[in-house]
Each structure stands twice: as C-alpha cells, then as structure tokens.
C-alpha positions in Angstrom: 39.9 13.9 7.2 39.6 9.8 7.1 36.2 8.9 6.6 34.6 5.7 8.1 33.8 3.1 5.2 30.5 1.3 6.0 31.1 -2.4 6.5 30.1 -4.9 3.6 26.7 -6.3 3.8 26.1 -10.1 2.4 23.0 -9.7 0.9 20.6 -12.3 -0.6 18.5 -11.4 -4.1 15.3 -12.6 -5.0 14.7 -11.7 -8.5 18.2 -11.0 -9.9 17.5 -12.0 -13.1 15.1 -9.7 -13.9 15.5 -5.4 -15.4 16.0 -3.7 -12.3 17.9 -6.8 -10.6 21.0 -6.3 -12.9 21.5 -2.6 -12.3 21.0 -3.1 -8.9 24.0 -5.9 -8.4 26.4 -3.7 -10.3 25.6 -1.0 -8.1 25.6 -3.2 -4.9 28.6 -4.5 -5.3 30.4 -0.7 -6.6 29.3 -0.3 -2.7 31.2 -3.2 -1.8 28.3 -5.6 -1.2 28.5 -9.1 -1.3 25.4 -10.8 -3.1 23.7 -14.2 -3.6 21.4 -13.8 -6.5 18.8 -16.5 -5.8 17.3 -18.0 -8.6 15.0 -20.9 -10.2 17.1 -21.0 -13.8 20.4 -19.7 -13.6 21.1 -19.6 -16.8 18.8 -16.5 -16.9 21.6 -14.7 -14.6 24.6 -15.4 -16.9 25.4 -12.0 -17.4 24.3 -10.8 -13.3 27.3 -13.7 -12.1 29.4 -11.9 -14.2 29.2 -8.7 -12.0 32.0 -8.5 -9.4 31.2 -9.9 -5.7 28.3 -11.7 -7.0 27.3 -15.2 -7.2 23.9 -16.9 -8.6 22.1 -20.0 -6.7 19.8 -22.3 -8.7 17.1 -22.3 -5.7 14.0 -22.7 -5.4 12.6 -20.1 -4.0 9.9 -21.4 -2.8 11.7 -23.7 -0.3 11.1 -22.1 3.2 14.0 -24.6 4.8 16.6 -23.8 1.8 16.0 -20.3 2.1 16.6 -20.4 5.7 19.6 -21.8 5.2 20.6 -19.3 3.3 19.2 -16.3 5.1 21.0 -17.4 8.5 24.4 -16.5 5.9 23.3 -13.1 5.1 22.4 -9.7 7.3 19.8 -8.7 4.5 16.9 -9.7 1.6 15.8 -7.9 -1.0 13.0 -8.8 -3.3 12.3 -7.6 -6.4 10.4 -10.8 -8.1 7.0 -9.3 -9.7 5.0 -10.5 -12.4 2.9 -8.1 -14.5 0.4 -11.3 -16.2 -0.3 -14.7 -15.0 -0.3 -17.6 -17.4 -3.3 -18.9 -16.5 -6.4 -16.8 -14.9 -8.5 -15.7 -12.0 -5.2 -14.3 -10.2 -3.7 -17.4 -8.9 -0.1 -16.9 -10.7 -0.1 -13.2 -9.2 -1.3 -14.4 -5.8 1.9 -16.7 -5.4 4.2 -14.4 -7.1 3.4 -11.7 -5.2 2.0 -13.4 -1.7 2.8 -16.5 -1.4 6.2 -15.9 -1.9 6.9 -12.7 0.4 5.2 -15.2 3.3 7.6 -17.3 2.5 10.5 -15.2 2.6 8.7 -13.8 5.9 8.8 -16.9 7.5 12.6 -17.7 6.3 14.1 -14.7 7.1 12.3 -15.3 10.5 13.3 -18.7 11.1 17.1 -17.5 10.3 17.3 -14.5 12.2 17.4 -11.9 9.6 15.5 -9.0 9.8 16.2 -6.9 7.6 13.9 -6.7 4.5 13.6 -4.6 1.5 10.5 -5.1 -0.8 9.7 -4.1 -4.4 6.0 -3.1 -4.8 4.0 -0.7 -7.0 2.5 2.6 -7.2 -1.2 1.5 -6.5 -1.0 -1.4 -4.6 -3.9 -2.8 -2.9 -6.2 -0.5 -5.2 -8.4 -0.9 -8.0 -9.7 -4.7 -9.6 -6.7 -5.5 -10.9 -5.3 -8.7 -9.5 -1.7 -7.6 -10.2 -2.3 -4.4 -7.4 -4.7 -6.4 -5.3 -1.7 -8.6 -4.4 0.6 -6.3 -4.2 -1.3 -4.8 -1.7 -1.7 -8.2 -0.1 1.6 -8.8 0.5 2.2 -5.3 1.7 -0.2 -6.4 4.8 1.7 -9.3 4.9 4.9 -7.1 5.5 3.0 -4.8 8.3 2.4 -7.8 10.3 6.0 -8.9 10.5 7.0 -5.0 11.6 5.0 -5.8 14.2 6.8 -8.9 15.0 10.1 -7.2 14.4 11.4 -7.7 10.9 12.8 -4.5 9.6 10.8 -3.7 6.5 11.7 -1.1 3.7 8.9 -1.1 1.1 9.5 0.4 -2.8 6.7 1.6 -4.9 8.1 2.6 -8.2 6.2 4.1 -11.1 6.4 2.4 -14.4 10.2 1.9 -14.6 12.4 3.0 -17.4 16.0 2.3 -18.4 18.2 0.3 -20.6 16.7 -3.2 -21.4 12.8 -1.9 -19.9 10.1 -4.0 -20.7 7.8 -1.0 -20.9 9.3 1.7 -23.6 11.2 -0.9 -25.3 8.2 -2.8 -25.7 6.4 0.1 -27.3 9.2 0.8 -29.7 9.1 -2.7 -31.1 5.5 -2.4 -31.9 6.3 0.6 -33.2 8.1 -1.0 -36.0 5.8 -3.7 -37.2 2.9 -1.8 -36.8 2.0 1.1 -38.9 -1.3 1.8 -37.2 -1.5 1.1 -33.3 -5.1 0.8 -31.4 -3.6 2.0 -28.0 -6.1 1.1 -25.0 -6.7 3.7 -22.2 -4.5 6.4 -23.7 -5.0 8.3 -21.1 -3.7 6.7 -18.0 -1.0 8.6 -16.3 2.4 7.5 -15.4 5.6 8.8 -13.9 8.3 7.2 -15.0 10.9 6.6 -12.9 14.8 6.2 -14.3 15.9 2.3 -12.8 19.5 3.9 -11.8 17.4 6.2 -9.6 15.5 3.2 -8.6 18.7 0.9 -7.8 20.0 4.4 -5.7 17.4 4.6 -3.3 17.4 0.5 -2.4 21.3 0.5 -2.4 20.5 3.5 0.2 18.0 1.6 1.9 20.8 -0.9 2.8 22.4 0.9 5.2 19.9 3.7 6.1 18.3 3.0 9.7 15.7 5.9 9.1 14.2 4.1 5.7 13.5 1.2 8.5 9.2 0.9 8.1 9.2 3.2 5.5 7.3 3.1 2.3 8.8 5.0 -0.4 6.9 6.3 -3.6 9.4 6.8 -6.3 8.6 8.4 -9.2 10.0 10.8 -12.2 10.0 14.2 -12.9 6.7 14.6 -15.1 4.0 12.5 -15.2 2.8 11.3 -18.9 -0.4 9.9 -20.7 0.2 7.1 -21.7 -0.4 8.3 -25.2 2.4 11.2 -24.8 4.8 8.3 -23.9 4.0 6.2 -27.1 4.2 9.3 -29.2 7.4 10.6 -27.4 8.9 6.9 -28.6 7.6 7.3 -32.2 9.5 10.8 -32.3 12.7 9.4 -31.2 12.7 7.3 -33.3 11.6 9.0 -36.5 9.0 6.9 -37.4 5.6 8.1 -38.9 2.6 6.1 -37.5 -1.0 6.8 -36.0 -1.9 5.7 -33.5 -5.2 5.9 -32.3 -6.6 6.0 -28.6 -9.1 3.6 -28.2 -12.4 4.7 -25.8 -13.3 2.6 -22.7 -15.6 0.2 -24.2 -13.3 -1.1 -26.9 -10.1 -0.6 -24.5 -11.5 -3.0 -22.3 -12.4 -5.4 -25.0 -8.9 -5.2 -26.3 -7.9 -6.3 -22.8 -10.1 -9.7 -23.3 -8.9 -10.8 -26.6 -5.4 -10.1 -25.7 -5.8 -12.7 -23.0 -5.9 -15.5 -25.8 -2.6 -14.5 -27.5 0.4 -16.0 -26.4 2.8 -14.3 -24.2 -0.3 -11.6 -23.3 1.6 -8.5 -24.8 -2.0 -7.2 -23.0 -4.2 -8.6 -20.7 -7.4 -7.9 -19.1 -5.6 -7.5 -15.8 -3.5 -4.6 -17.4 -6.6 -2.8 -18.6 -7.8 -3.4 -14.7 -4.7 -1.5 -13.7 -4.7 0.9 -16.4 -8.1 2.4 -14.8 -5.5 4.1 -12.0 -2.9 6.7 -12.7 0.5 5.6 -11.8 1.2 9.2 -10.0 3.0 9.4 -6.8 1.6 11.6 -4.1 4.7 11.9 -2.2 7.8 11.2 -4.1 10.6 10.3 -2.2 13.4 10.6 -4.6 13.9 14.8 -3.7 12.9 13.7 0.3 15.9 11.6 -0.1 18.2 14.2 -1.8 18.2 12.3 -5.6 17.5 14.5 -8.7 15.4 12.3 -10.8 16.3 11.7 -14.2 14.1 12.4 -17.3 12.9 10.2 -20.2 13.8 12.3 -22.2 17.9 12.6 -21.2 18.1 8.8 -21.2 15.4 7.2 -23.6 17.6 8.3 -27.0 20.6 6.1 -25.1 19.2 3.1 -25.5 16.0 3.8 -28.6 18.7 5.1 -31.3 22.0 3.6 -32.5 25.1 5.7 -31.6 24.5 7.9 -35.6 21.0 8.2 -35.2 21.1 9.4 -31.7 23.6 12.0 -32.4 21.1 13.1 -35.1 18.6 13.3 -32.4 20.9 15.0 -30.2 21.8 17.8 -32.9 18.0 18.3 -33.6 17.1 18.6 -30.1 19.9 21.2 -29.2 18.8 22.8 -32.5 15.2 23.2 -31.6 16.2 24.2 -27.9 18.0 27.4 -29.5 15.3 27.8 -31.6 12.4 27.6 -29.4 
C-alpha cells in the first residue's frame, strides 16, 4: 500500500542554539524539514549547522523587518528562546526574553503572512511571584490575542527537561563533585521530568497536526520527584557519598538572595520564587497524544556515567531488580 509522504515544511527556529533546539533540528530534518536556525552568535550553533537540511542566520532577532523577511520564506516558527535568570534585576531581562520577543515574532509572522506558530512555555506560567512564570504567562496572553486575529498557535509547557547535555541534572551532578556537603533550597518542590526526545516528538508532531492548532500541551514524565529525590537519585548514579541537607523556608529563601551576587546565578531569588510551585502537570499530553514517556531513570545513566561505569550501574540495577 503506497503511503502519502507529507510535504517538507521550511521552518524558521528561534532558539536553536540552545538544549532542546539541537535535538529538535536532528529530528526535523529526519522528517525531511528544511530549517533556518535564527540566531544572535552563530558560532553558538556550530554543531546545529552541522545537522543535515539545516542552515544558521546571524540575526537579530529582535528586528521585526528582518524577521519579516524571513518569515514571508517559511510556512512555520517555532520558538524555543527562554531564559531561566536575568543578568540584571526587577524582571526586565525575562520581560524581553520572554515578551518582548514573542510580540515581535507576532507582529513578523503577521506582517509576512505566516501563521503558523509553535511556542515553548512552562509548567506554571502566569502563576506564582516569580518573574520567570509571570512572563511566561505574559506572553502566553500575548499568543491568545493573535488566535483571535488568526495566527495558528501551538503552545508547549514542559516540565523541568531532562536529556543529554540538560542544564538541570547535569548541573546537579557537577556540584555533586566539588561539593561534599550540599545546602539544597526548597527540597521539596515537585517536578516531572520530561525526556527532551519526547519533548522534540510532540513539536515535530505539532508541525503537521491541524488538531494541535490552539492547543496548549502539558508535557510531562512518568513520576513526579522532590526535588531532593532527584539530587539524591544523581548522587546514586554516580556513586558518590555526600549529604546533602534540605534547607527550611527561611534559609531557602535567603539562599536565593545571596546567590543573586555570584556570577553566572547558579541560583537566584527568582528560582526560589518558582520553586514555591510544583512543576506537576494536571493533564499530560504525552499518552493523549499516543507517546510513552521515557524515565529518568532509563536514560540519566547514558549520559551521568562513562561507557564502564554505566555498565556497572547497569549490572547492579538488573542485580537488585532480581533481587528485590
């Protein structure tokens, strides 16, 4: 029985260059999509313009006429820039990240005659203090009013994303080295974490899915995790012995204000505003949409251990299983 192949899309990426941007071009263009990565320092994408049907655009991004330009060229946009801190304070740098930007992109896409529009957000957005979800949720309202001016919008809301390369595991594991004690703030937060191949599956769906059209689409995991458990589940993998000790409210949320004065903010205020919600979806959309999601636990040892060590791991985990 011939079966119909979908037709190529040329489709324009806004955040490329960042964790989920990469899996997603490899998997766009296994589909057979054509994509313009769209980005402020291509050198950043060096390995993204390596991946087959893809090619990377010093822009910036903040250009309404160039990304017209460039919008009239394509049938879709995606847009995964986010920022979790803002260099400075008082939630300007997430406001124009997060805002600023997707009214921009609105008013392109607009202006160019595309319509079609698929939108990374976050569990939460538009709840709590946090200026991080505040404007997520702003630019989430921004995105309702262009539905109702007729630009096709797809919204994402991921959990705390996990996968090869993550900013989130990853990070905990190299503290994990260097520190032999750990103050952990607001241990117990909850979190789902969602796999980013299961992630990059349901936008690469979104593509071509007329039905996903206005959606908004929770995507979580399969469990749901303090955020203690996950920083002790990283420890265990890899076989280190450390303590480390929940901090109460009081002291979590001072840790949050002296963080803001080290360089790079490995923690924030802001991230102790969004740590006072749980990161839980309420209707997640991976099953809905017929996708299995993957575990930490089948996929953290990939990219924690070594190729010896993670066989170790491996042996000791099918060991325990028989046991158990």
């Amino acid at each position: 029985m011939h079966v119909l192949k979908k037709p190529a899309k040329q489709i324009a990426l806004l955040g490329g260059s960042g964790f989920v941007g990469g899996h997603l071009c490899r998997l766009l263009a296994d589909c057979g999509h054509h994509i313009t990565v769209l980005s402020r320092a291509a050198a950043s994408c060096r390995s993204t313009a390596l991946i087959p049907q893809t090619q990377v655009l010093t822009v910036d991004v903040y250009d309404v006429k160039l990304l017209t330009e460039i919008f009239a060229q394509h049938d879709l946009v995606i847009n995964l820039v986010g920022i979790l801190n803002e260099r400075g304070f008082g939630g300007k740098g997430f406001h124009r990240a997060h805002v600023e930007l997707t009214e921009i992109v609105i008013k392109a896409m607009q202006q160019a005659g595309c319509r079609r529009y698929l939108h990374m957000s976050a569990l939460g957005a538009g709840q709590g203090e946090s200026h991080y979800l505040i404007s997520r949720g702003q630019a989430e309202q921004r995105l309702r009013q262009a539905t109702d001016e007729g630009l096709q919008v797809t919204v994402f809301q991921p959990s705390v994303i996990f996968g090869s390369g993550d900013s989130f595991i990853n990070r905990f594991a190299q503290l994990l080295k260097i520190a032999p004690v750990m103050p952990l703030a607001c241990p117990d937060s909850r979190f789902q974490p969602v796999w980013v191949g299961d992630v990059a599956a349901v936008i690469v769906r979104a593509v071509d899915d007329q039905t996903l059209i206005g959606k908004t689409l929770e995507l979580g995991g399969p469990d749901t995790y303090t955020l203690k458990q996950l920083v002790n589940y990283t420890r265990r993998v890899m076989g280190l012995h450390r303590w480390i000790i929940g901090l109460p409210k009081a002291l979590s949320w001072l840790q949050g204000q002296l963080m803001d004065l080290v360089p790079g903010k490995p923690f924030s205020s802001d991230n102790y505003k969004s740590l006072q919600l749980d990161s839980v979806c309420q209707h997640n959309a991976l099953p809905e949409l017929g996708i299995r999601p993957r575990s930490l636990e089948t996929t953290a040892p990939k990219y924690l251990l070594s190729g010896a060590k993670r066989r170790r791991y491996q042996r000791y985990q099918a060991s325990a299983g028989r046991n158990g």
